[in-house]
N, C-alpha and C positions, 0 to 999 in steps of 0.2 A: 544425313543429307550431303554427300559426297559430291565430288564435282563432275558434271555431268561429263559423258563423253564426246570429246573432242571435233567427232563430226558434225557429232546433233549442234553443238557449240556455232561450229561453221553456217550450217545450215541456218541456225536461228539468228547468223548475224547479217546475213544476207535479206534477211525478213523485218522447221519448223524437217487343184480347185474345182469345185464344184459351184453349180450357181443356185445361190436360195433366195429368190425375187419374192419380197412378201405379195397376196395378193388379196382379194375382197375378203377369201374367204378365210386368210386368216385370221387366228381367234384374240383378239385387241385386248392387251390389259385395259382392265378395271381403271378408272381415274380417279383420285380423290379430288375431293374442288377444296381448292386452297385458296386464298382472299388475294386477289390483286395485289393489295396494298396492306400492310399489315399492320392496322394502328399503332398496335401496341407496344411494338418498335419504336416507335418517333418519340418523340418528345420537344410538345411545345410550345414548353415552356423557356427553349431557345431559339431566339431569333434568326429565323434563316438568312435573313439579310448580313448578320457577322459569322454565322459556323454554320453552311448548309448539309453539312458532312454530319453533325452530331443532331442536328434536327430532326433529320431522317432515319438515324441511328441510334442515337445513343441509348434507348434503351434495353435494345438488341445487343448492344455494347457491355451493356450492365449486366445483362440474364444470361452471356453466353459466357463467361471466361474462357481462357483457353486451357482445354484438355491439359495434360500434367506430361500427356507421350504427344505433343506439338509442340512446335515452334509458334504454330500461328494456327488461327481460327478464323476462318471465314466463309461467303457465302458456295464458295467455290469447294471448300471443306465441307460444309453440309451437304452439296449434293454428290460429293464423291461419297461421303462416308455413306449416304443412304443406297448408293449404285452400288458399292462392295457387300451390303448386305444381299441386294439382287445376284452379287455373281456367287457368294456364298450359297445360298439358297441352287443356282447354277452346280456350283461345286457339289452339295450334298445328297445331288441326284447322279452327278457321274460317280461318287465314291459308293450309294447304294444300287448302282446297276450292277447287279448280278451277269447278266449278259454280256456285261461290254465284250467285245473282242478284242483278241491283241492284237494290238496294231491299230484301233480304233481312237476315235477323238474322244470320247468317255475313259477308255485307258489311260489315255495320257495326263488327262486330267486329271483323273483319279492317282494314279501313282506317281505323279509328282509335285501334288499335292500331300499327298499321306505321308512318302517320304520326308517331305517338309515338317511333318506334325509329328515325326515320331523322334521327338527330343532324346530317347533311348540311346537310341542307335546312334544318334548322333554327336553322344556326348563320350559314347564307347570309344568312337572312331577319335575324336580330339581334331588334334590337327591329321592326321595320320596318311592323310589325301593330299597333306600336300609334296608329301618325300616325293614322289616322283619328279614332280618340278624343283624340287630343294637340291636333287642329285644332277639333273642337268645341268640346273646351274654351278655346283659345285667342279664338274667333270672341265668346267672351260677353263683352258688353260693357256691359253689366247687370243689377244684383239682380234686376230682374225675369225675367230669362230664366233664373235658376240653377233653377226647378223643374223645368222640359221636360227639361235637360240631366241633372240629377242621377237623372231618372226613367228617360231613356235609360244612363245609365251602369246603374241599376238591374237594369232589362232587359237587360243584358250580363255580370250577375251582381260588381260590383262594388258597395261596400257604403257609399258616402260618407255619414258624420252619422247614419241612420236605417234602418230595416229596414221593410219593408213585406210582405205574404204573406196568404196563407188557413188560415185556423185554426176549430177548435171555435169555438162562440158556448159559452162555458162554462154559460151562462144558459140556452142553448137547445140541447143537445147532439145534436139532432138537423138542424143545419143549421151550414153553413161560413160564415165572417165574416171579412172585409178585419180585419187588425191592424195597428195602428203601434206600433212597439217600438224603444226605445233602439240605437243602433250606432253606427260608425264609426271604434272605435280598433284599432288595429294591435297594439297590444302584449298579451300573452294575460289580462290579469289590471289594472282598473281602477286598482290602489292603487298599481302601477308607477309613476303620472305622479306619485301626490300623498304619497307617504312619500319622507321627508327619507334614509333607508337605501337608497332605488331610485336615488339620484342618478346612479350609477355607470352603471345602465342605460339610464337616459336621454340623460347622456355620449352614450356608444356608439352608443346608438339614433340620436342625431345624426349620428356620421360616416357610419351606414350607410346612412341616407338620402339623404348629399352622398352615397356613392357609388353609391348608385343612379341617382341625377341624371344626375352626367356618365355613368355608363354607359349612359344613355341621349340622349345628347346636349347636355346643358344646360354651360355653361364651368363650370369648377372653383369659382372664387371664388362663380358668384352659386349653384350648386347646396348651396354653404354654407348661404348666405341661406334659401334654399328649406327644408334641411332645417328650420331653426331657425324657419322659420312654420308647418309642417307640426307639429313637438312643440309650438306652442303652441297651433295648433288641435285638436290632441289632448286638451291638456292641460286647453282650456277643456272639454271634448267631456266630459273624465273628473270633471270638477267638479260638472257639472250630472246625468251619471248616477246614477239608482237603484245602491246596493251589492247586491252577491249576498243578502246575508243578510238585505235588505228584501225583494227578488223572491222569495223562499222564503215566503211567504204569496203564495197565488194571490187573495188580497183585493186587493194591491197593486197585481196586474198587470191587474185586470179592470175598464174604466172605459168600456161602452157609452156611445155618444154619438152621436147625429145627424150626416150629414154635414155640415150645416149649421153645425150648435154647431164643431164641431172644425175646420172654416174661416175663423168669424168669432174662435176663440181665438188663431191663427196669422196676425195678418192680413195679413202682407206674403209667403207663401206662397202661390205659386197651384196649391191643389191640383189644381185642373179638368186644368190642362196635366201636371201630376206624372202624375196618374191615367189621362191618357190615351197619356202615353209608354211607363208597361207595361204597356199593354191589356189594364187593371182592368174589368170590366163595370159597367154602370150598377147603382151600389147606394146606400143612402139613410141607412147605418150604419154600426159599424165598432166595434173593439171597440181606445180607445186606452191597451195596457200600459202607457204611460208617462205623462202627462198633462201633468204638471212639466216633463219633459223636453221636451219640445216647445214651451209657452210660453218658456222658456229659449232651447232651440237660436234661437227666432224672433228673440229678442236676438240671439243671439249675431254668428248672421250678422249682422242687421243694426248693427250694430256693429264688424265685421270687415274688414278692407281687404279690395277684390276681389280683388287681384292675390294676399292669403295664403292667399283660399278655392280661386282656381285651382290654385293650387301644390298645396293640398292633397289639390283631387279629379285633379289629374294622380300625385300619389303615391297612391293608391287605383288607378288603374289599372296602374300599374307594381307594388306591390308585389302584387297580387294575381294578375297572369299573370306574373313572374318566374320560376314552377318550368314553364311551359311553352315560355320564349324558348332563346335564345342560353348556352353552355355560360358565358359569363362572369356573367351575371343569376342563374343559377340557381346558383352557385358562391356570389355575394356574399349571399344568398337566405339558402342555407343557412346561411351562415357565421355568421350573426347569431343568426336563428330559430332554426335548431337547435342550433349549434355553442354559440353565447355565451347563448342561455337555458338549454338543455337541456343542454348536454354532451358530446354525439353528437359523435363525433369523424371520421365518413366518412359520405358518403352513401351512401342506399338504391342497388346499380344499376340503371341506366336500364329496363333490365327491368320491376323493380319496382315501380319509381316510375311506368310507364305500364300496369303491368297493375293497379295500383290507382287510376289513373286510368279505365283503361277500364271495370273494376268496379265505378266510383262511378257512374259516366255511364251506361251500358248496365247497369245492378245487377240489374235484372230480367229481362233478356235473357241476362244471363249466369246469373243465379238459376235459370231454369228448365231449361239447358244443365247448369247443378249438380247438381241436384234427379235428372235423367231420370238423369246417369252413377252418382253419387257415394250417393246417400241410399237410407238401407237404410228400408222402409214396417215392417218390424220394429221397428226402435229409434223409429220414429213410434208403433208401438203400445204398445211397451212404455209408456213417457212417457205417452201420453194416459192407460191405469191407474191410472198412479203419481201424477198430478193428481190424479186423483178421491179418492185416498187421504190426499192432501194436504188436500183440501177439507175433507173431512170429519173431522181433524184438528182443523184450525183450527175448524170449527163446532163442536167439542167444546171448544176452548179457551175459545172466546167464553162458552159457555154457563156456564162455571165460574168466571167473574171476578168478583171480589168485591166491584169498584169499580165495574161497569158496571151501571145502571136494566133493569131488565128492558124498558123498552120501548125503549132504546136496543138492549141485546141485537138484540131482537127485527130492526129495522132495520137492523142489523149483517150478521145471518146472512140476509138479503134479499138485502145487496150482494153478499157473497161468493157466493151459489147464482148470482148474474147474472154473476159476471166470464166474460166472452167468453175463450176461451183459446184460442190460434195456435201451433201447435207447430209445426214442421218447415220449413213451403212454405204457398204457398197454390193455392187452386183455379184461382182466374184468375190469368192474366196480366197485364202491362202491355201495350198493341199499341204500338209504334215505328214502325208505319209514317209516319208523319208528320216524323219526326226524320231530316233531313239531314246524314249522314255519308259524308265522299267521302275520295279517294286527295292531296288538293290539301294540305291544311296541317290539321296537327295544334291548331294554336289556335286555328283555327276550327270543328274539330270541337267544340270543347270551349263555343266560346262557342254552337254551334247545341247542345248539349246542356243549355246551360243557360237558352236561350232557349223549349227545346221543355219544360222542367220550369215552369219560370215562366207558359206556356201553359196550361199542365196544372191550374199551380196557379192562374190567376184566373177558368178555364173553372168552378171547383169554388164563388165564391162564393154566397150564394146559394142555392144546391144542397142538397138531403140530403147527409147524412153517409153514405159508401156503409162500412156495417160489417165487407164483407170486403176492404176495404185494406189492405194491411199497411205497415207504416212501415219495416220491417227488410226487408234483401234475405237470402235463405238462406244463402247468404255469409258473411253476417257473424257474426264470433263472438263474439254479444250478446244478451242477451234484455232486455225493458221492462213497464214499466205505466204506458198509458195512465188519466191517472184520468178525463180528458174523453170515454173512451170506455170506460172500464172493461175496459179490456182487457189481457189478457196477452198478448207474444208473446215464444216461443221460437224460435231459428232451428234451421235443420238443420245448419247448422255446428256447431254447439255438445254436439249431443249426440255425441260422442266424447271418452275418455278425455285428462285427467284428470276432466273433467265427465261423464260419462257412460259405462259400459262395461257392453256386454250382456250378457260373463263374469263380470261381477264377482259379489258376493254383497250383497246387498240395503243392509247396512249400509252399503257403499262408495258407494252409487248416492244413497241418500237421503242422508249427509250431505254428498254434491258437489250433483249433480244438484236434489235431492230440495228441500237447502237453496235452491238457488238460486229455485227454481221459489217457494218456498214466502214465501222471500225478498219476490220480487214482489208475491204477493197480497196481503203486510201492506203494502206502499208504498201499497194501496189504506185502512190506516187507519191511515198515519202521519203528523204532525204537519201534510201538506199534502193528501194523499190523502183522510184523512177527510174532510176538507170538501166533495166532490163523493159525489151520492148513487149508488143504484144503476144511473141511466141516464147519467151523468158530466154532470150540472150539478151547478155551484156551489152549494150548496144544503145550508148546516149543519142533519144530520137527530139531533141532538147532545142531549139535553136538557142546558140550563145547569149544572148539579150535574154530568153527566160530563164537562163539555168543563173543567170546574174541576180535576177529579180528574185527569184527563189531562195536562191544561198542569202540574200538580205531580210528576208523574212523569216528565215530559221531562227535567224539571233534574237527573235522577238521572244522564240520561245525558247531556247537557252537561257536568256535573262531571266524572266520572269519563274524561271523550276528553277533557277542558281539561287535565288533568292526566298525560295521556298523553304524553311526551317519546320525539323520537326525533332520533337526529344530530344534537341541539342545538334542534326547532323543534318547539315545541306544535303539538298540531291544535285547529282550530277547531272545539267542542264544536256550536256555534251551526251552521255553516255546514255540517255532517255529520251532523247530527242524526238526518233521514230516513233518508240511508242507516244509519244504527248500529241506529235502532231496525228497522230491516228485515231489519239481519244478528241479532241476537236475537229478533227474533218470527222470521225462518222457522227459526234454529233450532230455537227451542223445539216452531215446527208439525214440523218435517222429524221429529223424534225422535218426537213423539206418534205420526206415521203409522208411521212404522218400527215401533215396537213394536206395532203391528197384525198385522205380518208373521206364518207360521211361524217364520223362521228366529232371531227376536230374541226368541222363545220358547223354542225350542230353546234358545238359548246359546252353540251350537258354539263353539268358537274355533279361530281361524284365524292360520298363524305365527305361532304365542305370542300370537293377542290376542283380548280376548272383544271379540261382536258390537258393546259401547256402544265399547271404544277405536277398532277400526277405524271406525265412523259419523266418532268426534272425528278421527282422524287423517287421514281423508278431506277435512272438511270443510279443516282447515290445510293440508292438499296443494296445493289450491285457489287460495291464497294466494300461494304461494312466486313470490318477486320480489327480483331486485337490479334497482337502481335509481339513477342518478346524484344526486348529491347538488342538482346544479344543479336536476335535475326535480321532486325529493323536493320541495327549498322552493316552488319554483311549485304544485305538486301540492296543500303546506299551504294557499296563497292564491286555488286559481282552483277545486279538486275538489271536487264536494261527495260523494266517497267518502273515507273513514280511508287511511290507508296502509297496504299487506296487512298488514304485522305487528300491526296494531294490531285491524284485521279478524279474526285469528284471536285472539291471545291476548287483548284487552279484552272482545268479544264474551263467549269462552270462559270468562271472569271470574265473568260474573254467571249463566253456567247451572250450579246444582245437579246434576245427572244430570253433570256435565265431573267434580266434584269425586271423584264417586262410583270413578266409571271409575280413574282416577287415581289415586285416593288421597290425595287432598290435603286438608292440614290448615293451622293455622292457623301464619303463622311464613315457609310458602313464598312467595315471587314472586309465585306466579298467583294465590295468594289474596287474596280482596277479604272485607272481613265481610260479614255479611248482610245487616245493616241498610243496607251503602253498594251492593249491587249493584242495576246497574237493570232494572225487570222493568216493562212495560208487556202484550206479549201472549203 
């Protein structure tokens, strides 16, 4: 579990062809009916009024442990693990088509896929794929040539010092903009290099770099040497970086500048030749996230011995095609990354491990191979409904707050009638034809799939913003909000139980599904969200007095997650913020639309529960997660989501309508007084 890359990083802190339109006549999988509410999960024999997390869980808790190749286990993990059995079964039709064509989306899939499964070959080859970048970088024999090189390393998808990409102009969100944004460390989480408590992993992290060295051919003793320049160029890399909980204001990260300006600030940098190694198109702006960071890095290097900067961009190339090489590379890989950060006590198999490779690479070629078998246009419709119902939920909420200006209001309920909302699939596709995937080697597939993304993306600066994008492949089982685009998107994955079931009974649906969805559209006026209007620029539509009243209610829910204890490790009220306040506004919108319903008029009750308990038990189902202790603490330092327990019962805390349901007084667990809970939408 490596640390993600840097733009997605950007993107998620600001928060994320042909056409094959399904239609009546296509042929709808099969459903199994699965139980709304799953007894046999709960247990309780515990009081929901002191642990509403393990009442609805715990015995799901008890029956699932976590797999031996996870860090974590949960509901999010069962429906991905049962979707990769779908695109496998996808896979083992493009690798038995006789016919495919070359050049065809069945090719592609097929051969780089197979290439992935043919351990042979690929244990033949070793490292042996990587001498060509091991000679470039040996050939540099001066600062002035590291920018050509590190741009080609770039364009090969390794990630040395700095990130480069196409993004919203926040400013102008109707056109895409070259970004320069902080990068280059290895380890998942900044404060690793510079807390006196990581020593231990830093240790570690040493020997695992000499062993990657010699496993790569370098002697023993100097691949020592090697590692210990490598964590100090790390270390200096992690000194000069923005922390998470600075980036979480997208004020921070937004610093147009001239290309010109942003040349002469760097001046021993020659962006000309960077720019032209990952055939960047001619543009005369740029929008740089970090701005510090980069007059810094420009010391840094030049202050740097050469020979610790090559060391280092030679461990950028090797740690980052490791889980594609030789059965030894990919052992000592994991051993580290996952085993000694995470916990993960066995690897994904090989399976696995390349069908989520091919599914990240071909995402959309396998998306719409998804889409055509797998996605019922039912449960598409149902969902687009139940948005609207959510919408106008929340427009009723806004309208009744007591803190907010009426002409804030008013610009409020603007943004939310504009979010754009993606539910399922999209219309178009991606075209592939241009992406070259053969039968020859698997790590080469992989670097031409990153070379054809990287295309894709600098073809875009420049450019309008093309609105039906989508950033999620159907696949994945995820949903986001763009705020640069104001957009929501749900994937088709996701709507399947425990998140979605089209048996269920309405309460089930809106506080899984319902919350989720509803979740999203407040990240559109939470701590970071609100600041972009209703076309997604940066642009605070705030009048002064509410943006006051606001910042004084954040700290309700800062407090109340600082104070949250779990396994021994606070969460970071600061650093979780957005998400907390997003998991209580879509509650509060999820219940408002539910009680629109017949059926939460009605009352019925269902296995002993009235409509308001099953919504709450829905929503904590949601939740349910074991999770290694190793992961848990990284999760405290690098997530900007709570940890599920805390997601359900804190959340739970501060909604009235919980108490109701429940029963709950003053004395239990879950209660919080009134004056301490936090209530923003």
């Amino acid at each position: 579990m490596k640390k993600a890359n840097a733009i997605a990083i950007l993107v998620s802190c600001i928060m994320a062809a042909g056409c094959a339109q399904k239609t009546a006549e296509t042929p709808q999988p099969e459903r199994e009916v699965v139980p709304a509410i799953e007894l046999s999960n709960m247990d309780t024999t515990i009081n929901p009024a002191d642990d509403f997390y393990h009442y609805c869980n715990n015995n799901w808790l008890k029956n699932n442990p976590i797999p031996e190749e996870n860090p974590y286990y949960d509901a999010f993990t069962e429906v991905s693990d049962r979707t990769k059995l779908q695109i496998k079964e996808i896979i083992d039709e493009a690798i038995h088509n006789s016919k495919a064509e070359q050049g065809s989306v069945a090719q592609k899939i097929r051969d780089f896929y197979n290439t992935g499964m043919d351990s042979v070959a690929i244990n033949d080859r070793g490292y042996s794929e990587l001498l060509p970048c091991f000679e470039k970088i040996d050939q540099v024999s001066d600062k002035s040539q590291l920018a050509e090189i590190i741009g080609q390393l770039h364009d090969e998808g390794y990630k040395p010092f700095f990130t480069t990409g196409c993004i919203v102009d926040w400013k102008n969100a109707d056109r895409y903009i070259m970004v320069a944004f902080q990068d280059g460390l290895s380890l998942p989480v900044r404060d690793l290099y510079l807390e006196e408590e990581t020593q231990v992993i830093c240790d570690y992290y040493v020997e695992h770099i000499a062993n990657m060295f010699r496993l790569t051919g370098t002697d023993s003793i100097l691949a020592t040497q090697k590692a210990k320049n490598v964590l100090a160029m790390e270390t200096e890399l992690a000194k000069i970086s923005m922390p998470m909980e600075e980036m979480l204001d997208p004020q921070n990260l937004y610093h147009f500048k001239s290309l010109v300006d942003f040349q002469a600030s760097i001046p021993n940098f020659n962006w000309d030749n960077y720019f032209a190694a990952i055939g960047a198109p001619a543009f005369d702006s740029l929008n740089v996230a970090s701005p510090d960071f980069f007059i810094a890095l420009d010391n840094t290097i030049q202050s740097a011995d050469l020979g610790t900067i090559k060391d280092y961009l030679r461990w950028k190339v090797i740690t980052n095609s490791a889980p594609l090489l030789s059965d030894d590379l990919v052992t000592e890989d994991f051993n580290f990354f996952n085993g000694f950060l995470y916990g993960q006590e066995a690897q994904k198999p090989r399976w696995m491990r390349v069908l989520n490779k091919t599914s990240n690479y071909l995402e959309m070629a396998i998306g719409q191979l998804y889409v055509e078998k797998y996605c019922s246009a039912e449960a598409k419709e149902h969902v687009q409904n139940l948005v609207e119902n959510l919408r106008m939920a929340f427009g009723e909420r806004i309208k009744r707050l007591d803190w907010m200006s009426d002409e804030t209001k008013a610009r409020a309920l603007h943004k939310l009638e504009c979010i754009n909302m993606k539910i399922g699939y999209p219309d178009k596709w991606l075209d592939y034809s241009k992406l070259e995937i053969s039968s020859a080697s698997y790590f080469q597939n992989v670097r031409h799939a990153i070379r054809f993304e990287n295309a894709r993306d600098m073809a875009k600066i420049g450019k309008f913003v093309d609105k039906d994008e989508w950033d999620l492949s159907p696949q994945t089982v995820n949903g986001n909000y763009r705020p640069d685009k104001n957009q929501i998107t749900l994937t088709a994955a996701v709507l399947q139980p425990p998140f979605f079931n089209m048996d269920a009974d309405d309460a089930v649906n809106y506080g899984a599904i319902g919350q989720a969805i509803a979740h999203e559209m407040t990240h559109g006026f939470d701590n970071a969200g609100r600041m972009y209007d209703e076309k997604g620029n940066l642009n605070n539509w705030w009048t002064e007095e509410d943006d006051t009243r606001f910042a004084e209610r954040t700290k309700q829910f800062v407090k109340l997650f600082d104070e949250f204890e779990l396994h021994g490790h606070h969460i970071n009220g600061v650093l979780t913020l957005d998400e907390n306040i997003a998991d209580l506004g879509g509650l509060n919108v999820a219940w408002d639309a539910y009680q629109m319903t017949d059926e939460a008029k009605a009352g019925k009750r269902i296995d002993g529960f009235s409509p308001a308990q099953r919504f709450f038990i829905s929503y904590a189902t949601v939740w349910r997660c074991n999770i290694r202790d190793e992961a848990l603490e990284l999760q405290m330092k690098e997530d900007l989501h709570s940890p599920h327990e805390a997601r359900a019962n804190r959340a739970l805390g501060s909604m009235p309508h919980f108490y109701e349901a429940f029963d709950i007084h003053e004395g239990s667990k879950m209660y919080i007084a009134p004056e301490e809970r936090a209530a923003i939408w």
